[in-house]
C-alpha positions in Angstrom: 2.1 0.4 1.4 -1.1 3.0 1.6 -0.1 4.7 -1.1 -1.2 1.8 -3.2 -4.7 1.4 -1.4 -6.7 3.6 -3.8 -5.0 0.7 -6.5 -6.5 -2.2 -4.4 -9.7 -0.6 -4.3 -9.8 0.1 -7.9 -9.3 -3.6 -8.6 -11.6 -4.9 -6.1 -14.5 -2.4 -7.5 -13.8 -4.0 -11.2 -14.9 -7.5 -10.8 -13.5 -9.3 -13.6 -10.8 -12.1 -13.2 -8.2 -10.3 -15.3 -7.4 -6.6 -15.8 -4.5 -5.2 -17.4 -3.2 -1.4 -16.3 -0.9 0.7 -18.5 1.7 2.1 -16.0 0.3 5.3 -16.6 -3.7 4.4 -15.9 -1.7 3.1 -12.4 -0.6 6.2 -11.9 -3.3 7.9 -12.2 -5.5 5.9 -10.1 -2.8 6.4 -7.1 -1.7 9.9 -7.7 2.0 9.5 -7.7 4.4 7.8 -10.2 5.9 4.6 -10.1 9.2 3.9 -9.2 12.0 3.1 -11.6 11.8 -0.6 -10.3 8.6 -0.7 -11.1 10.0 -1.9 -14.4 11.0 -5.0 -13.2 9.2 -8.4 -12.7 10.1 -8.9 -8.9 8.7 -5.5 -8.0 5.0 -6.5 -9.2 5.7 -10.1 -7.8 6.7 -9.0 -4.2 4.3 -7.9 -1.5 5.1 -4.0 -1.9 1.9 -3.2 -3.1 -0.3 -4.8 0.0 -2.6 -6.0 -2.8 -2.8 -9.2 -1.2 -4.1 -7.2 2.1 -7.6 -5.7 2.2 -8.1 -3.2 4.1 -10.6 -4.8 6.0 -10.3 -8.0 8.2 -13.0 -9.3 7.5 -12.3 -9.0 3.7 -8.6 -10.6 4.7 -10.0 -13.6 5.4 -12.5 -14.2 2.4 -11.4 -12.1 -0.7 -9.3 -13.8 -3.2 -5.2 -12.4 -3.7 -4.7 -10.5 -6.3 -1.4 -11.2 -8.2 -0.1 -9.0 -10.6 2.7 -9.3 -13.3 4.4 -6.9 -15.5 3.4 -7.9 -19.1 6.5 -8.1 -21.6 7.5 -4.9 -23.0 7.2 -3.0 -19.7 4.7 -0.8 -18.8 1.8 -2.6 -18.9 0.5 -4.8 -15.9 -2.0 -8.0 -15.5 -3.9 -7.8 -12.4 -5.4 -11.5 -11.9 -7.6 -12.4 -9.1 -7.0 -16.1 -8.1 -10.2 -17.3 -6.2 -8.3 -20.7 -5.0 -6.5 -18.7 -2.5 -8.9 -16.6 -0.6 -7.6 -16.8 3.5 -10.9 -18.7 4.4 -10.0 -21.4 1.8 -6.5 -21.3 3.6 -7.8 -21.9 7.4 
């Protein structure tokens, strides 16, 4: 979703392997709230947030995913790049 671009560039400007978000920092750097299901684990695991699409095709094809997981507790998410799956690895 492009609502959650300004989110994927906010983690691909921090280059650190990890980074954990309170759900209101997220909501801050996207200017809307979250969803209620937001507060669930599938919702970070799932592909909703286009964080595993750059903007850029280029970038597609050699930037690493980015998975993120909602930490126990609620509110807080880990934002984990995983450099062994960047698409140029993949082809």
């Amino acid at each position: 979703m492009r609502k959650y671009v300004p989110l994927l560039k906010y983690l691909r400007r921090h280059a650190v392997p990890e980074l954990v978000l309170s759900f209101e920092q997220i909501e801050a750097i996207v200017g809307a709230s979250l969803p209620a299901s937001a507060y669930t684990a599938s919702w970070w695991a799932s592909e909703k947030l286009g964080l595993w699409h750059a903007p850029d095709p280029a970038h597609r094809r050699a930037e690493p995913e980015i998975v993120a997981s909602l930490l126990p507790g609620g509110g807080r998410v880990r934002f984990r790049r995983d450099p062994g799956s960047s698409r140029q690895q993949r082809a």
